[in-house]
C-alpha positions as CSV (number, residue, x, y, z in Angstrom):
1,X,119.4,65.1,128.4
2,X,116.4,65.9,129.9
3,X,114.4,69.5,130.9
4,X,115.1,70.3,134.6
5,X,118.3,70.4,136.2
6,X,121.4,68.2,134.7
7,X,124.5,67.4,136.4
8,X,127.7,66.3,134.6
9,X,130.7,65.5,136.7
10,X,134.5,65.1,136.0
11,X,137.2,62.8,137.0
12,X,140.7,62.6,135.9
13,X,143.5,60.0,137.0
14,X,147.2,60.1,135.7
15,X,149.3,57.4,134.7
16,X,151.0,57.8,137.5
17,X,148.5,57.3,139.7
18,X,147.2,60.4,140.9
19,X,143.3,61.2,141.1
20,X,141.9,64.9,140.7
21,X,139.3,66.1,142.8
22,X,136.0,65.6,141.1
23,X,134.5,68.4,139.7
24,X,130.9,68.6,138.3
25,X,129.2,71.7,137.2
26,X,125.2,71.9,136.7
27,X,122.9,73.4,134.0
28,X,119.2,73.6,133.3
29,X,118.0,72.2,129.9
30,X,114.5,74.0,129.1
31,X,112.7,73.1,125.8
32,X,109.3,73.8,127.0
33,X,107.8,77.6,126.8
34,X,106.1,79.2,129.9
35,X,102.2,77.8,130.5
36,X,100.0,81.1,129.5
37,X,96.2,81.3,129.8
38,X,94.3,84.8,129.4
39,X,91.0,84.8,130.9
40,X,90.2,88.7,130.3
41,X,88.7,89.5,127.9
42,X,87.7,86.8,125.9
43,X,88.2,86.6,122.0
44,X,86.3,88.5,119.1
45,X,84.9,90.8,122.2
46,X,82.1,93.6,121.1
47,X,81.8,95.9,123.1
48,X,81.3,99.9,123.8
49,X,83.6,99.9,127.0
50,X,87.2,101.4,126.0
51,X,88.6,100.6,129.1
52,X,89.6,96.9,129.1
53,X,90.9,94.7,131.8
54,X,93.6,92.3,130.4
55,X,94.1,89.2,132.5
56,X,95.8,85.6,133.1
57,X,98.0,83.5,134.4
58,X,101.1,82.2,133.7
59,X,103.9,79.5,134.9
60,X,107.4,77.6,134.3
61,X,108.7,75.2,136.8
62,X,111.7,74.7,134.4
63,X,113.0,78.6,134.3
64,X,111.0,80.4,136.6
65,X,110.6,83.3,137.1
66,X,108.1,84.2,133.5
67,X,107.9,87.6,132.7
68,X,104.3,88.6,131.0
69,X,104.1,91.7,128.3
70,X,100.7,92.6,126.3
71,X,101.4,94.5,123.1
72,X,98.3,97.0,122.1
73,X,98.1,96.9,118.1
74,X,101.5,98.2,117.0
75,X,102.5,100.0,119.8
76,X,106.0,98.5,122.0
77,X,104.4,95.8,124.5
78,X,104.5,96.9,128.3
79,X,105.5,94.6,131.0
80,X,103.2,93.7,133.1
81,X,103.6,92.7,136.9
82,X,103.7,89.1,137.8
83,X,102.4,87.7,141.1
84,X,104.0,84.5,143.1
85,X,100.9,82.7,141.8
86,X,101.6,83.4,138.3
87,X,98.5,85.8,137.6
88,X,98.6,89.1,135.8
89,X,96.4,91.7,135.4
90,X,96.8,94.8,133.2
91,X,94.1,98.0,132.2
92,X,94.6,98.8,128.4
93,X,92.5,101.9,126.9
94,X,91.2,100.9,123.4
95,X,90.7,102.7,120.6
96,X,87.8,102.8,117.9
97,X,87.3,99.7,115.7
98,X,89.2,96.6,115.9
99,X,92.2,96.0,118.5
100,X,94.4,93.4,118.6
101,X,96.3,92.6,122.1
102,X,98.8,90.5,122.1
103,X,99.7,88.9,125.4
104,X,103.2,87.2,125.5
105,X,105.4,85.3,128.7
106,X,108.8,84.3,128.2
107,X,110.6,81.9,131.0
108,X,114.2,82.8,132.1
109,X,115.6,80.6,129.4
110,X,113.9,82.7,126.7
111,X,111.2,80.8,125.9
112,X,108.2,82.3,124.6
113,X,104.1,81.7,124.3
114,X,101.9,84.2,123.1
115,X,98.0,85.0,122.9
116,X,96.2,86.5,121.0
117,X,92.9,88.8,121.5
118,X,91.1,90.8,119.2
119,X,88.5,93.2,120.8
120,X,86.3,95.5,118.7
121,X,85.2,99.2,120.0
122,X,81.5,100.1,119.3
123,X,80.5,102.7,120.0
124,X,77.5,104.3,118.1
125,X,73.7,103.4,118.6
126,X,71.7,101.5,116.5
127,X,69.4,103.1,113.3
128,X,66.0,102.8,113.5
129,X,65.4,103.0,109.8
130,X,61.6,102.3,109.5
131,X,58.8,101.3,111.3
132,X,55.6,100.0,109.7
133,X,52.4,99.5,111.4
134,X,48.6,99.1,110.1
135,X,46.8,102.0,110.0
136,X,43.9,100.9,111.7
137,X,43.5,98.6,114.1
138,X,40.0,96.9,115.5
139,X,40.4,95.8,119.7
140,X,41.0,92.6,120.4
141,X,42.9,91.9,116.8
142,X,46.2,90.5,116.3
143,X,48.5,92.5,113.8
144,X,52.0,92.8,113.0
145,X,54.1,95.9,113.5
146,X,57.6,95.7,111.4
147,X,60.8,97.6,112.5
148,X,64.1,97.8,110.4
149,X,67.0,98.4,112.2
150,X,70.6,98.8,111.5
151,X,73.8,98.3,113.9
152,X,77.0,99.3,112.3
């Protein structure tokens, strides 16, 4: 069989003759998981913004409709509202550190894709450890000024 819609139908005749109505029931066969793209935010993302949009898009044309939920380090994933185009779009508040979202769709057959993002939280300053300069300088004379600086 193939993925989409199948169709088996059922006759019966006797030996005496006799023909039964034909019967024929239909099923969908999916073996394919839901199409899922994320295009917010992108992966290994640095940044010192907490508040992060998560968004994508996502399709089945064997089991519509695909249901989308995105799953904040351990916490329960939250379902996430799907529009007729497919695209979803979600606000997730970050902690500290490393996060890893986890965005999943499953089709009405139970099929699943997932994708992962990991985002990392930064939010302190840069050290400026040292600065070195000459201690004299003459107009008009090229020198080098050094700076050492450290971003955790």
């Amino acid at each position: 069989m193939q993925d989409g819609t199948n169709t088996i139908k059922c006759n019966a005749d006797d030996f005496d003759g006799n023909t039964a109505v034909q019967r024929s029931v239909s099923f969908v066969v999916d073996t394919v998981p839901p199409s899922l793209s994320v295009t917010s935010p992108e992966n290994n993302l640095i940044t010192n913004n907490k508040n992060i949009t998560v968004a994508g898009r996502s399709s089945d044309t064997t089991s519509p409709p695909v249901k989308v939920s995105v799953k904040l380090n351990n916490d329960v994933g939250q379902d996430v509202t799907v529009g007729s185009n497919g695209e979803f779009s979600t606000t997730l508040t970050l902690a500290d550190g490393q996060n890893t979202i986890i965005v999943t769709a499953t089709d009405a057959a139970g099929k699943t894709s997932e994708v992962m993002r990991i985002v990392t939280i930064d939010m302190k300053a840069p050290v400026i450890s040292e600065i070195t300069i000459p201690e004299l300088v003459s107009v008009g004379e090229v020198f080098k000024i050094s700076v050492k600086v450290t971003d955790q």
